[in-house]
C-alpha positions as CSV (number, residue, x, y, z in Angstrom):
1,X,43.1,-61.8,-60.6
2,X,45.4,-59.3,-59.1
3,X,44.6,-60.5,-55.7
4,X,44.5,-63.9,-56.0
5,X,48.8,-63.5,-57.1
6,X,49.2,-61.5,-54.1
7,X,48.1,-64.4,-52.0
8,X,50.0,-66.6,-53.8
9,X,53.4,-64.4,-53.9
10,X,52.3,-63.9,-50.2
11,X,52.1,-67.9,-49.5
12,X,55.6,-67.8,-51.2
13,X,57.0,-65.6,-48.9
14,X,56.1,-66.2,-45.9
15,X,58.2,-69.6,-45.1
16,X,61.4,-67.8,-46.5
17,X,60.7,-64.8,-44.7
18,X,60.3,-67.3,-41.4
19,X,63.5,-68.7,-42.8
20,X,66.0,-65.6,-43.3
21,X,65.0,-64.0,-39.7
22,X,65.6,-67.3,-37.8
23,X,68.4,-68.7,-39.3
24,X,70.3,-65.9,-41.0
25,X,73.3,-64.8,-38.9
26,X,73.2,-61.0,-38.1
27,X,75.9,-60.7,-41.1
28,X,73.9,-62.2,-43.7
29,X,70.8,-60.1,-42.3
30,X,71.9,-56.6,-42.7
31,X,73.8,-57.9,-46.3
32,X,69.9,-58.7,-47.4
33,X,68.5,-55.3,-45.7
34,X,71.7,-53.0,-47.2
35,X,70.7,-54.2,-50.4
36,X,66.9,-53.7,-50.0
37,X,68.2,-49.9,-49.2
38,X,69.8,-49.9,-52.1
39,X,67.0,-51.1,-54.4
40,X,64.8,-48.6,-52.6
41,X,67.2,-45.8,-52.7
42,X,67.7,-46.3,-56.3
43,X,63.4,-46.5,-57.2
44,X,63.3,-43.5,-55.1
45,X,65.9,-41.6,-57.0
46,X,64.5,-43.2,-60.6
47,X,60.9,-41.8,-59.6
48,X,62.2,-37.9,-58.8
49,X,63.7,-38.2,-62.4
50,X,60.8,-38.9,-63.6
51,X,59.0,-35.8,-61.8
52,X,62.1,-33.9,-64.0
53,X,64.4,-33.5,-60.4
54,X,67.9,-34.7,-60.5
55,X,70.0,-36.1,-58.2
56,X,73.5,-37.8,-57.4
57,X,72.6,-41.6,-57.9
58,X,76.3,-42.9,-57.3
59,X,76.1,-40.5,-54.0
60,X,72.7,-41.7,-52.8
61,X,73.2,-45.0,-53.1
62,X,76.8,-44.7,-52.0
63,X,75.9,-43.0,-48.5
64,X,73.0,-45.1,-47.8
65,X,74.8,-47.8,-47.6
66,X,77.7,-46.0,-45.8
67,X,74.6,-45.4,-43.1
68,X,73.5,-48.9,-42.8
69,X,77.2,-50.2,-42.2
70,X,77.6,-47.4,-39.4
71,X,74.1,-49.0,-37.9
72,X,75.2,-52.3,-38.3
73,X,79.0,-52.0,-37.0
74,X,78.2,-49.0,-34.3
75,X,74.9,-50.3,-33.6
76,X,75.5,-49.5,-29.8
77,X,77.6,-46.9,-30.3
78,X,75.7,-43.7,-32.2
79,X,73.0,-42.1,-32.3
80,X,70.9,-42.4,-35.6
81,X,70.5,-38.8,-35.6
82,X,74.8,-38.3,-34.9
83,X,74.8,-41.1,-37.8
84,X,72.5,-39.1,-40.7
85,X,74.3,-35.9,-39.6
86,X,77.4,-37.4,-41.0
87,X,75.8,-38.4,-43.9
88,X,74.4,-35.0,-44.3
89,X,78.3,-33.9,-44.4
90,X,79.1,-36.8,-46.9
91,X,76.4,-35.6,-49.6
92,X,77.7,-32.0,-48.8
93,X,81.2,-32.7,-49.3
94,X,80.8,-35.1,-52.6
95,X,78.9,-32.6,-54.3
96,X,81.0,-29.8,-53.8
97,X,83.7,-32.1,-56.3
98,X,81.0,-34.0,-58.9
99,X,78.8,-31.1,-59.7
100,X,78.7,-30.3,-62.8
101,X,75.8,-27.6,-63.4
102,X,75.6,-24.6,-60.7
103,X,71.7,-24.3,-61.6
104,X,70.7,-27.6,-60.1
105,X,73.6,-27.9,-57.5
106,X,70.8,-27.2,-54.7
107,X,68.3,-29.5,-56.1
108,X,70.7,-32.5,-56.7
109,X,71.5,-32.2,-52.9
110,X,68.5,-32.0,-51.4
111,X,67.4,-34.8,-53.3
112,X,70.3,-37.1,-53.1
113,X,70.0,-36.5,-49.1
114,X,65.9,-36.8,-48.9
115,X,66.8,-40.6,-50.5
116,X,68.9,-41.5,-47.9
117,X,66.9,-40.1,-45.4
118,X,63.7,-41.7,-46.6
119,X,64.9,-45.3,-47.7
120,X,68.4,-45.4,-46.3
121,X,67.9,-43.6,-42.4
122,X,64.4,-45.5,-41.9
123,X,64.6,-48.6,-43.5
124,X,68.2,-48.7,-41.6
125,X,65.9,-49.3,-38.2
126,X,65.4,-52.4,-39.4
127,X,69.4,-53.3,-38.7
128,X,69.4,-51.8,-34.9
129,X,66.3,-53.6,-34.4
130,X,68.1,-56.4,-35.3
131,X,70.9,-55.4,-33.1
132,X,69.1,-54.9,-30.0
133,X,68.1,-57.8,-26.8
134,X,65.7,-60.3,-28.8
135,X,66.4,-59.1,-32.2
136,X,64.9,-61.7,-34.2
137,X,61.6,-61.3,-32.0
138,X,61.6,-57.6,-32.8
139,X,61.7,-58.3,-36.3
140,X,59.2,-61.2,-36.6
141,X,57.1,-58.5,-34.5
142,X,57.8,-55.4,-36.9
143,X,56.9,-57.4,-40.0
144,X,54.2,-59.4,-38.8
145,X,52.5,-56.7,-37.3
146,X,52.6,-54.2,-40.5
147,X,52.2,-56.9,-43.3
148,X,48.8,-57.5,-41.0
149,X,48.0,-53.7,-41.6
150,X,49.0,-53.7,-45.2
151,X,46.7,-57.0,-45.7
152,X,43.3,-55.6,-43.5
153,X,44.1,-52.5,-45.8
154,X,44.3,-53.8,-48.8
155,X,41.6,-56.5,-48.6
156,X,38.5,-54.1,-46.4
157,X,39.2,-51.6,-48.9
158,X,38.5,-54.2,-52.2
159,X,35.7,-55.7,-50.7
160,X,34.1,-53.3,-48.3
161,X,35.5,-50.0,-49.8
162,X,33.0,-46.9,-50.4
163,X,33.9,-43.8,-48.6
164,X,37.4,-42.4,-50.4
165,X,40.0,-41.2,-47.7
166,X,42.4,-38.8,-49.8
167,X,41.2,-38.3,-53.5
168,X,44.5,-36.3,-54.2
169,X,47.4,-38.1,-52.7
170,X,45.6,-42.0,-53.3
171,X,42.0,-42.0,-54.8
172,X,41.8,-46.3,-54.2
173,X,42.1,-45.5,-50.0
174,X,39.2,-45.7,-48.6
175,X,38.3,-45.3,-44.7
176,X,37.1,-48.8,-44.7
177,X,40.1,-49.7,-45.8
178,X,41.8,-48.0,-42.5
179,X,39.5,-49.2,-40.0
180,X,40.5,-52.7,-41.8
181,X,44.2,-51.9,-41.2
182,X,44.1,-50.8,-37.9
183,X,42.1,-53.6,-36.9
184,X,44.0,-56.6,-38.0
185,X,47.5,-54.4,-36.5
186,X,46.0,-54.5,-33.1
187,X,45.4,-58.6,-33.7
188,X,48.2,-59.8,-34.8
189,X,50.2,-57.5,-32.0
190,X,48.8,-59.7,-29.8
191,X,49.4,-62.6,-31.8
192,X,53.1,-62.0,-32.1
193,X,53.2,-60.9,-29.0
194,X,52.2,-64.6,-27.9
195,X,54.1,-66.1,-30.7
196,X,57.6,-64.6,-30.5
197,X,57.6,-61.4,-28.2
198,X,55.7,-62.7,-24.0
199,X,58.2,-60.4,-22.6
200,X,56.5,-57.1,-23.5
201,X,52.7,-56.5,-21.7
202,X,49.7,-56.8,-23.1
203,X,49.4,-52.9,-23.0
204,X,52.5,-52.5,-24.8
205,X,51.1,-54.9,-27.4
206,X,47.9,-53.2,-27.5
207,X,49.9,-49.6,-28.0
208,X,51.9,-51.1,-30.7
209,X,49.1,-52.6,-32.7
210,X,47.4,-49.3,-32.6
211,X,50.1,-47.2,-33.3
212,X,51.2,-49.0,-36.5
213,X,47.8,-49.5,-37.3
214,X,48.0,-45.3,-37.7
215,X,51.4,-44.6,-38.7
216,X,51.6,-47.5,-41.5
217,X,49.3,-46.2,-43.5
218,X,51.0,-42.2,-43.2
219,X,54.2,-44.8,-44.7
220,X,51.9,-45.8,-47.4
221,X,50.4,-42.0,-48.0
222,X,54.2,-40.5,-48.4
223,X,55.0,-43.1,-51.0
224,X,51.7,-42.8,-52.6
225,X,52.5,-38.8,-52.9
226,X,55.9,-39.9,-54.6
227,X,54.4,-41.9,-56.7
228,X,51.5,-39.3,-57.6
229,X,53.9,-36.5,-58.3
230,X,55.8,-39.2,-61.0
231,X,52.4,-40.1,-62.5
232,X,53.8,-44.0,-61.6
233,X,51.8,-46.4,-60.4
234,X,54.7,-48.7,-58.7
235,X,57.9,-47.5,-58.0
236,X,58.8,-50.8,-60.1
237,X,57.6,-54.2,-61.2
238,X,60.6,-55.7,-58.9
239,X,58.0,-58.3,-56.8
240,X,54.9,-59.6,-59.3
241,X,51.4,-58.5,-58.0
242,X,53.0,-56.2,-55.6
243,X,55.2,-53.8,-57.1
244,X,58.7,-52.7,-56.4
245,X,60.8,-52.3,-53.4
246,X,59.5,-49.4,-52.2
247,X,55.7,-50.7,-52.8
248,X,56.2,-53.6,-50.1
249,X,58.3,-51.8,-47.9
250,X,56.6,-47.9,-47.2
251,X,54.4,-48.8,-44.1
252,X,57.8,-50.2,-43.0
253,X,60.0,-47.2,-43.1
254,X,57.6,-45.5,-40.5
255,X,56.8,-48.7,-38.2
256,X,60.6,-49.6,-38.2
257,X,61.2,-46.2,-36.4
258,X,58.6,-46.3,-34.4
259,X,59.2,-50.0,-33.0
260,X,62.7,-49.3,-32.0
261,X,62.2,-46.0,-30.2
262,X,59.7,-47.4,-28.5
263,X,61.6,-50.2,-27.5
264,X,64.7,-48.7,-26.3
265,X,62.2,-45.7,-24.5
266,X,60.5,-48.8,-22.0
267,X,63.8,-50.7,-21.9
268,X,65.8,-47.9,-20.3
């Protein structure tokens, strides 16, 4: 039953997804993606106080979206690393006026940064993807390519699952389940490649599919290790059948990264 909504939430998708990349100005894009960061910002910090860690909410959520306008509005001018340095600064200097209890003052920080980091720094790919030569291409290929993964994932390891992968960090991963996801990356690299993205090779594609075929599923691990240490099983019940924010978008906080370096390394 569970499956059968996420085919149908899936079917939903899909046309609107089709929709908001093609016909969304680059404004109205990184309004939708700031406010995904801040939904998964906010899960993030909501599952740490439920491990019994505190952080600075109004901070977090404050300086991830301070980072995704710098991406957006800078895009061609800073460095992501020059970019979460500042933020770094930012969390530093907040906290030195808000806190409020010495003991935890270490904790709150590290915390309140590691959720921008996580969400706010990765998931912020997404807008200089966006921002670079054939941006909507990029991100037809980003998504396409690690919603394939997630899917071959999901559905090798339900029917076809025997052989566990990590009984600690996510006890329902199996290696049939990986093979599954690797599998249908390298396919539909190819198939996007033909659909939206002829300019790059066919070993670029074949590099691409492979490589999120890998690191995807180390972005579903990490949130599976979040989740694990909150005793959660979704970060929320935001999307039904499929969890919260950070549910559908883990595998994308690595593959966003990894696409645009990439990118920028063979375009020079």
């Amino acid at each position: 039953m569970m499956g059968f909504k996420r085919v149908i939430v899936s079917i939903i998708f899909i046309p609107l997804f089709y929709i908001i990349v093609k016909y969304l100005s680059p404004a109205a894009f990184f309004i939708l993606i700031a406010a995904g960061i801040a939904i998964g910002q906010y899960e993030f910090y909501r599952l740490f106080y439920k491990s019994r860690m505190t952080s600075s909410i109004a901070i977090g959520l404050l300086c991830g979206l301070i980072l995704a306008g710098t991406f957006y509005r800078f895009n061609n001018h800073i460095t992501p690393a020059i970019a979460v340095s500042i933020i770094l600064f930012l969390i530093l200097v907040a906290h030195l006026f808000t806190v409020t209890r010495i003991e935890s003052a270490l904790t709150d920080i590290t915390v309140t940064f590691f959720g921008v980091f996580y969400v706010g720094w990765l998931m912020g790919h997404i807008i200089l993807l966006r921002g670079m030569e054939e941006g909507q291409n990029l991100i037809f290929f980003l998504f396409l390519v690690t919603w394939a993964g997630d899917a071959g994932a999901y559905y090798a390891g339900t029917f076809l699952g025997k052989h566990k992968l990590s009984r600690v960090i996510s006890p329902k991963k199996t290696y049939e389940g990986a093979v599954g996801c690797l599998a249908l990356s390298i396919l539909m690299a190819f198939a996007a490649k033909y659909w939206f993205f002829s300019s790059i090779t066919d070993s670029n594609a074949l590099f691409l599919g492979i490589s999120f075929g890998i690191i995807s599923q180390l972005g579903d691990f990490s949130e599976s290790l979040l989740k694990r240490s909150a005793g959660v099983k979704d970060s929320s019940l935001l999307i039904p059948a499929h969890g919260g924010m950070l549910d559908r978008v883990d595998s994308l906080l690595f593959t966003a990264p990894l696409l645009y370096y990439y990118m920028d390394l063979i375009k020079g």
